[in-house]
Backbone as JSON, one array per atom type, in Angstrom:
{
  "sequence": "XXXXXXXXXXXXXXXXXXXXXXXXXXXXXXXXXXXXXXXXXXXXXXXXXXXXXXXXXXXXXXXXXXXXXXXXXXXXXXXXXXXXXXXXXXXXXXXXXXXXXXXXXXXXXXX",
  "N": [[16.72, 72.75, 23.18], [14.87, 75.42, 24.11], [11.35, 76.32, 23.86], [8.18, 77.95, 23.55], [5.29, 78.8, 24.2], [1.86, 80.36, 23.34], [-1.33, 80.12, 24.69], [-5.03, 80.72, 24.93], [-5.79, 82.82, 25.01], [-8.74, 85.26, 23.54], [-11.61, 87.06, 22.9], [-13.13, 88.91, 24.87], [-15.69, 90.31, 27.37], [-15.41, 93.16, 29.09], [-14.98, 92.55, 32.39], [-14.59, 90.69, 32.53], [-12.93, 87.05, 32.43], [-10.1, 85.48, 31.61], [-8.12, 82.56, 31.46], [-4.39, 82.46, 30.66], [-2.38, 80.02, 28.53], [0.93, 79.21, 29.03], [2.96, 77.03, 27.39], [5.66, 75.02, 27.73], [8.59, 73.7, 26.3], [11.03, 71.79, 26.16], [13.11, 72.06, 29.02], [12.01, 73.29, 32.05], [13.12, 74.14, 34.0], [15.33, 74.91, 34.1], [14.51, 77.5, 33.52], [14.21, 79.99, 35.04], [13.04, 82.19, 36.21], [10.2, 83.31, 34.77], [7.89, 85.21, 32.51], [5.11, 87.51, 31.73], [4.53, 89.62, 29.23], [2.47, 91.99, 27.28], [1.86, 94.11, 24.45], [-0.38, 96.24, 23.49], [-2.0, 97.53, 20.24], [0.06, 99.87, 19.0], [1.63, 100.5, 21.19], [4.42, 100.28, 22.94], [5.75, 97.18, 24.2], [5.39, 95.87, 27.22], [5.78, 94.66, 30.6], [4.04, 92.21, 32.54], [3.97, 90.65, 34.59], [5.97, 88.54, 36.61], [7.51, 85.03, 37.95], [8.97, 83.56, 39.84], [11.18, 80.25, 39.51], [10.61, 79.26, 42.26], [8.45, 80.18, 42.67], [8.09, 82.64, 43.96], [6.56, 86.08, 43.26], [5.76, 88.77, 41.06], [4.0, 91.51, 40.42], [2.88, 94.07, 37.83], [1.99, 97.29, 38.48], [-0.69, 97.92, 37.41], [-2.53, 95.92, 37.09], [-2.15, 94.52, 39.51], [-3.91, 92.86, 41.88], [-6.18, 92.03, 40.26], [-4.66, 90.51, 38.28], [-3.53, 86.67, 38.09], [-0.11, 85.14, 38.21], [1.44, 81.9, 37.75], [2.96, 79.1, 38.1], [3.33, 75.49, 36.66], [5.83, 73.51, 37.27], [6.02, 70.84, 36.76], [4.22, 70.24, 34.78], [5.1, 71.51, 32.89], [3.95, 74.39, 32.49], [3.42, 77.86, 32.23], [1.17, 80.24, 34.16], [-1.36, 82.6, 33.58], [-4.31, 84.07, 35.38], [-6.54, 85.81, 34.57], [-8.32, 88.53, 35.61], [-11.72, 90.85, 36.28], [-11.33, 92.31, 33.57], [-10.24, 94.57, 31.73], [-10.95, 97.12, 28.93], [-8.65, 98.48, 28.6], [-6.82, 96.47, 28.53], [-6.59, 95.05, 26.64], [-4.57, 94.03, 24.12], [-1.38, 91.59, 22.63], [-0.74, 89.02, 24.3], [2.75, 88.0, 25.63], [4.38, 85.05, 26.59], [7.28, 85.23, 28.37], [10.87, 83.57, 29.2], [14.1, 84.9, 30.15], [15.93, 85.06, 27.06], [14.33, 83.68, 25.55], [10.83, 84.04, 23.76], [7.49, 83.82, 23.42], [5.23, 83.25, 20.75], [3.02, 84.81, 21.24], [-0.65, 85.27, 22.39], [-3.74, 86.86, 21.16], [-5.05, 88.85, 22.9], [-8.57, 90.53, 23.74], [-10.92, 92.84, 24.84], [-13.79, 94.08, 24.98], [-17.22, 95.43, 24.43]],
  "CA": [[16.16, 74.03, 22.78], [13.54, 76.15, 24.79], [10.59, 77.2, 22.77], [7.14, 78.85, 24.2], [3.52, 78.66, 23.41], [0.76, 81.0, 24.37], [-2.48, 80.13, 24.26], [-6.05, 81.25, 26.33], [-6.4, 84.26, 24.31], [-9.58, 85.89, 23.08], [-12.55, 87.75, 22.96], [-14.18, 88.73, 26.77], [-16.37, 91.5, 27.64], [-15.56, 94.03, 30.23], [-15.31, 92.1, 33.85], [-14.92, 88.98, 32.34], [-11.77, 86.92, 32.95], [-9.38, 84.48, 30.55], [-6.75, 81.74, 31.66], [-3.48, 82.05, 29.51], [-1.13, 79.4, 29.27], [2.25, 78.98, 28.04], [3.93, 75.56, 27.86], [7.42, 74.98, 27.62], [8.86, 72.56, 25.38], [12.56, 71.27, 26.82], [13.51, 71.65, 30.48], [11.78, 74.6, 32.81], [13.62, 73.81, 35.1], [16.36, 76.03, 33.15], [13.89, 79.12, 33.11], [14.41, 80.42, 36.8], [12.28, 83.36, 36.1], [9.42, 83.45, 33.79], [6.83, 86.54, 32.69], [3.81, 87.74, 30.62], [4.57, 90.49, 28.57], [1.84, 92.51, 26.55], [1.62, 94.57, 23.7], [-1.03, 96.8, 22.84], [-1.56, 98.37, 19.19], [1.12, 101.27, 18.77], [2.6, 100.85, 22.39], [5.9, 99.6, 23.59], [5.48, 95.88, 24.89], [5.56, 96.04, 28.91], [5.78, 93.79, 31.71], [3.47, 92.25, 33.32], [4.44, 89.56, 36.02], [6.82, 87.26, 36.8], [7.46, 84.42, 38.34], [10.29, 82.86, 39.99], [10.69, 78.94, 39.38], [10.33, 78.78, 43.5], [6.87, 80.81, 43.26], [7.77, 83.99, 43.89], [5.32, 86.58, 41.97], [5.96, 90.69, 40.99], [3.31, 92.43, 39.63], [3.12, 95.6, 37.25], [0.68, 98.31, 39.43], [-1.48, 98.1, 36.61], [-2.78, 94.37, 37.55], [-2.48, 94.35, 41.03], [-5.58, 92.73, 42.4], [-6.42, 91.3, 39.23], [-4.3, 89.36, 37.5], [-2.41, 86.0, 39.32], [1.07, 84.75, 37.46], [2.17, 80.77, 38.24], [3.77, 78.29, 37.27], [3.46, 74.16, 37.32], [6.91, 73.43, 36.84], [6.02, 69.36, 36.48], [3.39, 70.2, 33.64], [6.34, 72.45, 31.86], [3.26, 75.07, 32.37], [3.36, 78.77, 33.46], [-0.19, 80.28, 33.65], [-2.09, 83.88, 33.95], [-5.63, 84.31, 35.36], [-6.79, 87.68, 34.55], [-9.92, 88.73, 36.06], [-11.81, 91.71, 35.59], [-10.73, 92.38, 32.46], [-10.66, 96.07, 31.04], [-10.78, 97.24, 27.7], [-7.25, 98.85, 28.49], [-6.13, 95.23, 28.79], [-6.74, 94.48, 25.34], [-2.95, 93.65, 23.81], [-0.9, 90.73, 22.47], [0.28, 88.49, 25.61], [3.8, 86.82, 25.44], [4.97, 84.63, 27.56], [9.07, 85.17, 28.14], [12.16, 83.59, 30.03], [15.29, 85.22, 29.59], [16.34, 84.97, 25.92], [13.33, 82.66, 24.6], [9.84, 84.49, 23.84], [6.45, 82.93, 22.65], [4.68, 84.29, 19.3], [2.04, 85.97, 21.54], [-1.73, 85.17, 21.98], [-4.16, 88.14, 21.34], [-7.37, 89.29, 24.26], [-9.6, 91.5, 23.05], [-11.69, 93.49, 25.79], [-14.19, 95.08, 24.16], [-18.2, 95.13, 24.69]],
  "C": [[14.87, 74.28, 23.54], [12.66, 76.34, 23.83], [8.92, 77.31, 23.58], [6.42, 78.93, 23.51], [2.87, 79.02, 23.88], [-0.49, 80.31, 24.26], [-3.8, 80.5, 25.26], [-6.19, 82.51, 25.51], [-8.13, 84.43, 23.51], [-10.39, 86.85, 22.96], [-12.98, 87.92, 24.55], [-14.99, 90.14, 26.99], [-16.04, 92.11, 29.22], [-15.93, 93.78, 31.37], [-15.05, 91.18, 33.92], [-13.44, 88.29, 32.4], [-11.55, 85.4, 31.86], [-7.83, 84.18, 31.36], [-6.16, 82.03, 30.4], [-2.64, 80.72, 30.12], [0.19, 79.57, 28.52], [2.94, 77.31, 28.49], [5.2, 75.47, 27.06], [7.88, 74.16, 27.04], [10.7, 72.8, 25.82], [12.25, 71.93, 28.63], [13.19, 73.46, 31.02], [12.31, 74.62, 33.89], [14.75, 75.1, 35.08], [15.91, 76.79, 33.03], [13.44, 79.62, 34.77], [13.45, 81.34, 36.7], [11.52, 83.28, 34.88], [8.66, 84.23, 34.05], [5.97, 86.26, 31.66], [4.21, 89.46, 30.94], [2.99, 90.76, 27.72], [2.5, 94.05, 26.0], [0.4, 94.99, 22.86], [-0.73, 97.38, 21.61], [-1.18, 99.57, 19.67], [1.42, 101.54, 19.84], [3.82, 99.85, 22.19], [5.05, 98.43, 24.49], [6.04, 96.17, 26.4], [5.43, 94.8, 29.71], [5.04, 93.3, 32.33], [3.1, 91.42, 34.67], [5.25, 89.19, 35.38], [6.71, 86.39, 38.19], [8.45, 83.48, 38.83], [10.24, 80.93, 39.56], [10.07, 78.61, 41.0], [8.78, 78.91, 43.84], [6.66, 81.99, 43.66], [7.26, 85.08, 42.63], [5.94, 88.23, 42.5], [4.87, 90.65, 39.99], [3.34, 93.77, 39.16], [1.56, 96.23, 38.36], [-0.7, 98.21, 38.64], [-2.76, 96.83, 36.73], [-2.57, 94.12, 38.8], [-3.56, 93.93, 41.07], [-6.27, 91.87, 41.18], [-6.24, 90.3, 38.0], [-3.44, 88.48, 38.42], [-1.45, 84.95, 37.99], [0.96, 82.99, 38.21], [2.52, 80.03, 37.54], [3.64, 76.93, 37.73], [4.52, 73.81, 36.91], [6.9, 71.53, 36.43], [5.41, 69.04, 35.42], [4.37, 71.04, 32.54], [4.9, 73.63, 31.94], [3.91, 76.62, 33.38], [1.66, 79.09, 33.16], [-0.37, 81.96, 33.9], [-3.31, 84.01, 33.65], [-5.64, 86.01, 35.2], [-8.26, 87.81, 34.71], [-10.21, 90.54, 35.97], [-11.2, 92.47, 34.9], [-11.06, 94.04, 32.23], [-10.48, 96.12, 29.49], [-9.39, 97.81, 27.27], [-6.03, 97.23, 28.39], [-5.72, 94.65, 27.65], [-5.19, 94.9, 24.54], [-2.87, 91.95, 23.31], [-0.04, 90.02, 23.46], [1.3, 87.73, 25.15], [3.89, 86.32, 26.53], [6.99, 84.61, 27.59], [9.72, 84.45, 29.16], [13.37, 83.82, 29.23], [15.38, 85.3, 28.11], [14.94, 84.42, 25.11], [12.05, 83.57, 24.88], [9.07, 83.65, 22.89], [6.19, 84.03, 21.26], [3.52, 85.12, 20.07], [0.77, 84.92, 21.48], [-2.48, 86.93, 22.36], [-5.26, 87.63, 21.96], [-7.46, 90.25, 23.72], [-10.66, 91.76, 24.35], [-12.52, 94.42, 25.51], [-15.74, 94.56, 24.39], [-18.75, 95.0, 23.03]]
}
């Protein structure tokens, strides 16, 4: 069984930048493609990288330039730096592959 764990979430002020991680519990080897999803209050949850297992990276337009997706596939880790942070940023991050999603950690972007 797959199962997914966020964590790196919190508080940051406006510029300021937070590692997430997610670690993988059974075999990532089996998750060819992994992302970070967010969910802001009262939006639709959206996309916001992925990550192939090889290393290939897609970004949403929204994060260009500022956020970087990866993955240590030997630590069962994927990761997301997010640097200057906005207050639009502020949401509940999942981490997903395919079928299996984490419970979320929440950032908060707010002065």
């Amino acid at each position: 069984q797959v199962q997914l764990v966020e964590s790196g979430g919190g508080w940051v002020q406006p510029g300021g930048s937070l590692r997430l991680s997610c670690a993988v519990t059974g075999s990532i080897s089996s998750l060819l493609i992994m992302g970070w999803y967010r969910q802001a209050p009262g939006k639709q949850r959206e996309l916001v990288a992925v990550v192939t297992y090889g290393g290939t990276t897609n970004y949403a337009d929204f994060v260009k330039g500022r956020f970087t997706i990866s993955r240590d596939n030997a630590k069962n880790q994927m990761y997301l730096q997010m640097n200057s942070l906005k207050p639009e940023d502020t949401a509940v991050y999942y981490c997903n592959s395919a079928i299996y999603w984490g419970k979320g950690t929440l950032v908060t972007v707010s002065s």
